[in-house]
C-alpha positions as CSV (number, residue, x, y, z in Angstrom):
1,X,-17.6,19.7,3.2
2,X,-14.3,19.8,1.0
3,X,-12.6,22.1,3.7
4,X,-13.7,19.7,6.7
5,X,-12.5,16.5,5.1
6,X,-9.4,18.3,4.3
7,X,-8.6,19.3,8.0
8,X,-9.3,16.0,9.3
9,X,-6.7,14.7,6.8
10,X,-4.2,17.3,8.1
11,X,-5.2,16.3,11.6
12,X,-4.6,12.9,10.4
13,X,-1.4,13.3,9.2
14,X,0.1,14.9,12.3
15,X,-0.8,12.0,14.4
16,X,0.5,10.2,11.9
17,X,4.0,11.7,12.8
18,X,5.5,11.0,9.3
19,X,9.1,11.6,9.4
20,X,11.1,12.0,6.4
21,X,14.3,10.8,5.6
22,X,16.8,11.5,2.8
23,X,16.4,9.1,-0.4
24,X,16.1,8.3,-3.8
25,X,12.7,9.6,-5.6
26,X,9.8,7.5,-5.4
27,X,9.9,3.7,-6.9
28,X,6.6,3.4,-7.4
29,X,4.8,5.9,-10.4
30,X,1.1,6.9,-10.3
31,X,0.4,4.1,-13.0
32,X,2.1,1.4,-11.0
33,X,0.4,2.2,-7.3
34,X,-2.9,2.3,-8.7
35,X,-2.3,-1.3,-10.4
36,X,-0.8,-2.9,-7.0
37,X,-3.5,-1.1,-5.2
38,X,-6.2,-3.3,-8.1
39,X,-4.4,-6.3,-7.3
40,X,-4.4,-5.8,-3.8
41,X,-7.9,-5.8,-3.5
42,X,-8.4,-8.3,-6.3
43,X,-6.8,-10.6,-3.5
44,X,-9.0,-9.4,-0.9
45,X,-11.8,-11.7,1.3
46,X,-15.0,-10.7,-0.1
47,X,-16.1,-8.1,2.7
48,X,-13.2,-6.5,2.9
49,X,-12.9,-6.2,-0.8
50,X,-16.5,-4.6,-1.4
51,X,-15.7,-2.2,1.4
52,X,-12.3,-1.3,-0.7
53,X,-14.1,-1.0,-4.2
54,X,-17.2,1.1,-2.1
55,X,-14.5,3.8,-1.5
56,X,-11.9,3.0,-3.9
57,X,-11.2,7.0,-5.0
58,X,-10.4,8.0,-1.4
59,X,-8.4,4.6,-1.0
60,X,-6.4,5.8,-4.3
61,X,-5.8,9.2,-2.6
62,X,-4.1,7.8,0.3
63,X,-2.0,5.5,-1.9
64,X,-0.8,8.8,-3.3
65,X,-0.1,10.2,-0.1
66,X,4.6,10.3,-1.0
67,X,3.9,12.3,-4.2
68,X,1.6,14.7,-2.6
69,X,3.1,15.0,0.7
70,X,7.0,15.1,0.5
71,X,9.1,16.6,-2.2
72,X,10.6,13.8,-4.8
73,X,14.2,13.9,-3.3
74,X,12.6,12.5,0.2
75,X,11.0,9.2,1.4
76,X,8.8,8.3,4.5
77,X,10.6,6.6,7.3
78,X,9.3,3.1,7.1
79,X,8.9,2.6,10.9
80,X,5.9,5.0,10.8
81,X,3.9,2.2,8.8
82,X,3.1,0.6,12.7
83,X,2.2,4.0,13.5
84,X,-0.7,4.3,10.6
85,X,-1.7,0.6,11.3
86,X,-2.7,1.6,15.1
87,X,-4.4,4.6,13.7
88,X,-6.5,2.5,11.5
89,X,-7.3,-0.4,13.9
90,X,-8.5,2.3,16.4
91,X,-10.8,4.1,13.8
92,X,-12.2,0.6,12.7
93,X,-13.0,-0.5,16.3
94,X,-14.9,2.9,16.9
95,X,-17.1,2.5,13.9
96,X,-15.9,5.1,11.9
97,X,-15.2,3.1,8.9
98,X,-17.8,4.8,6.9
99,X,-15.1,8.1,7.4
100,X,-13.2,9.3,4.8
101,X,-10.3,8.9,6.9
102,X,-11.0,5.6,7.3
103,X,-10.7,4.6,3.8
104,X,-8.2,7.3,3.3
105,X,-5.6,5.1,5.6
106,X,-6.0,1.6,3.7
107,X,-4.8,3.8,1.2
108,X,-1.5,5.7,2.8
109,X,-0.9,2.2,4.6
110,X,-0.5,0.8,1.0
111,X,1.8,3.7,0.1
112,X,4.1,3.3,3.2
113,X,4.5,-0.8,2.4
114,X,5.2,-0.2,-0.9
115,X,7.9,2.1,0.0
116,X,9.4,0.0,2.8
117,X,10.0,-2.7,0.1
118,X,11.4,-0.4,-2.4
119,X,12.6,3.2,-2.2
120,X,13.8,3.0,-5.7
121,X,13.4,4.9,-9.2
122,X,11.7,3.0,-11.9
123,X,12.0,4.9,-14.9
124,X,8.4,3.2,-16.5
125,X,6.0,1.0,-15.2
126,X,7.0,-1.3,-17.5
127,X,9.9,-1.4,-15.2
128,X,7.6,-2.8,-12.4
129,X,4.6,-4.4,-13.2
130,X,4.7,-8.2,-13.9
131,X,3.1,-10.2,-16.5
132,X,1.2,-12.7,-13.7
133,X,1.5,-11.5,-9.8
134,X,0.4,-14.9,-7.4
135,X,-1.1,-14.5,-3.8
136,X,1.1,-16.2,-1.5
137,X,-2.0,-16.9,1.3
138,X,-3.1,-14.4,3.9
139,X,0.0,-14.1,6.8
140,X,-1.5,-12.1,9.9
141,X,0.6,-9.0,10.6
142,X,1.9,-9.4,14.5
143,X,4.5,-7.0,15.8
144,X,4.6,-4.0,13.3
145,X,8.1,-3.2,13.7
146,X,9.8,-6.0,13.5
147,X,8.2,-7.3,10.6
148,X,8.7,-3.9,8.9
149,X,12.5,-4.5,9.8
150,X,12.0,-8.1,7.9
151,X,10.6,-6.7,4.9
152,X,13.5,-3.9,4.6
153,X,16.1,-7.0,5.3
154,X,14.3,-8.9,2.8
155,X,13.7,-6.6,0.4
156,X,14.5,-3.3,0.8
157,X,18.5,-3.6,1.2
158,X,19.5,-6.4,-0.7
159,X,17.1,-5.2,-4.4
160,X,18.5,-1.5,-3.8
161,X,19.2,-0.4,-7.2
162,X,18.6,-3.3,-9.1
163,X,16.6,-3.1,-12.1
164,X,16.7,-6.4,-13.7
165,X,13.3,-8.3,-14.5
166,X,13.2,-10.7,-11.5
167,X,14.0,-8.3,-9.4
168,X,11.5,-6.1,-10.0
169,X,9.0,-8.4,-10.3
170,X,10.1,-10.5,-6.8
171,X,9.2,-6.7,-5.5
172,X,6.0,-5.9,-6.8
173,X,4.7,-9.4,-5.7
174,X,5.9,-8.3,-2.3
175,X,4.4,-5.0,-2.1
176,X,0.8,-6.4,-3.4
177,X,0.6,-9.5,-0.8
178,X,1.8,-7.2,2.4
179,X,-0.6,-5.3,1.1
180,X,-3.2,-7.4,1.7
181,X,-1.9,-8.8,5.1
182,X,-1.9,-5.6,6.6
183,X,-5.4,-4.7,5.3
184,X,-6.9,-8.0,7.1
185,X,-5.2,-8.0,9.6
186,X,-6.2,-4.4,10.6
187,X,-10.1,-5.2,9.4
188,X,-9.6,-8.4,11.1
189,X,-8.3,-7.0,14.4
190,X,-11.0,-4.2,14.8
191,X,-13.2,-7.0,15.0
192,X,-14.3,-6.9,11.7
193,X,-15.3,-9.7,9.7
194,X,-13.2,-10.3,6.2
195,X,-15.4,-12.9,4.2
196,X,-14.3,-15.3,2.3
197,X,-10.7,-15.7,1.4
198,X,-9.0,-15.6,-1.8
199,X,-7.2,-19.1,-2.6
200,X,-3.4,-19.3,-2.2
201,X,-2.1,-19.6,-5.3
202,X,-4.8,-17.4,-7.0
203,X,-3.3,-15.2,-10.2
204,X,-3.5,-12.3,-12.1
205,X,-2.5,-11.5,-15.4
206,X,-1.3,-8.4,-17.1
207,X,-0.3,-9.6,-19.7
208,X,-3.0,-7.4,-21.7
209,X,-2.9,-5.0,-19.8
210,X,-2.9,-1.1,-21.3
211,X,-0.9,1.2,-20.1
212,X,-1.4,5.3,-20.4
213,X,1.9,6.8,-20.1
214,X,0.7,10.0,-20.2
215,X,-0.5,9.7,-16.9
216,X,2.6,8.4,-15.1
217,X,3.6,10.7,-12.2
């Protein structure tokens, strides 16, 4: 079973086409992508949110997907994000979302948003993680590629290599709310329903939150 769901993630990943492209190492740690992947779903309508939490291990894998794919001196080209997207609308509207490729995707679609916003090194996640993160309200995802080229003119370029507190925050908010468009909109375009939305405006703290430093990658 092991060896079968690991050849359908390497038949995944070739359709995926992933091209690599020289960069900085990864911006987000282990710690940090599992807490914007939590807050993602946290912001989740309700449907969509069980179906996250259901498979929320193989979710976590795919959010993984940079360390364990490309070496540490190499990033994903962001343009391939449309590319995962279609691949995880077409699995939805075949009813295969009970695949662990399925899940998988949410996952690596997390990983390549993430990255699009920022490429860049935080030493900690300390570095990263905010206090409070808000939702901004659900935006439906349209054309892939062009909003990919908003988020990298939004984001991406101008916050290269800044480190500073509002900076990193103003990033981490981004990565956790195109997050969550691009996981409706895919569940909502495969004809899927979402559930209940979260409220614009909805928070979430971290201001307790416990960190194991151990574990960051």
């Amino acid at each position: 079973m092991m060896v079968k769901k690991l050849f359908k993630i390497s038949i995944f990943c070739m359709l995926a086409g992933i091209l690599i492209l020289p960069a900085s190492a990864f911006a987000f740690k282990s710690i940090t992508r599992d807490q914007i992947i939590y807050d993602a779903i946290e912001f989740c309508p309700r449907e969509l949110q069980a179906y996250l939490l259901d498979n929320i291990e193989i979710v976590s894998a795919g959010n993984h997907f940079a360390e364990r794919h490309q070496r540490r001196s190499w990033t994903i080209d962001p343009y391939k994000t449309e590319v995962v997207y279609n691949h995880l609308v077409k699995d939805l509207k075949q009813g295969k979302y009970d695949e662990f490729n399925t899940a998988h995707a949410f996952g690596v679609l997390a990983c390549f948003i993430a990255e699009t916003i920022s490429p860049d090194n935080y030493r900690t996640p300390q570095h990263l993680i905010p206090d409070n993160v808000s939702y901004d309200g659900y935006q439906e995802v349209g054309d892939v590629k062009s909003h990919i080229t908003s988020l990298i003119k939004d984001y991406r370029i101008p916050c290269r290599k800044k480190m500073t507190k509002d900076i990193t925050e103003l990033l981490y908010n981004a990565a956790v709310n195109e997050i969550v468009d691009y996981w409706v909109s895919a569940w909502g375009k495969s004809g899927h329903q979402a559930g209940m939305f979260a409220q614009a405006g909805k928070k979430i703290s971290h201001q307790n939150l416990v960190l194991n430093l151990k574990a960051v990658g």
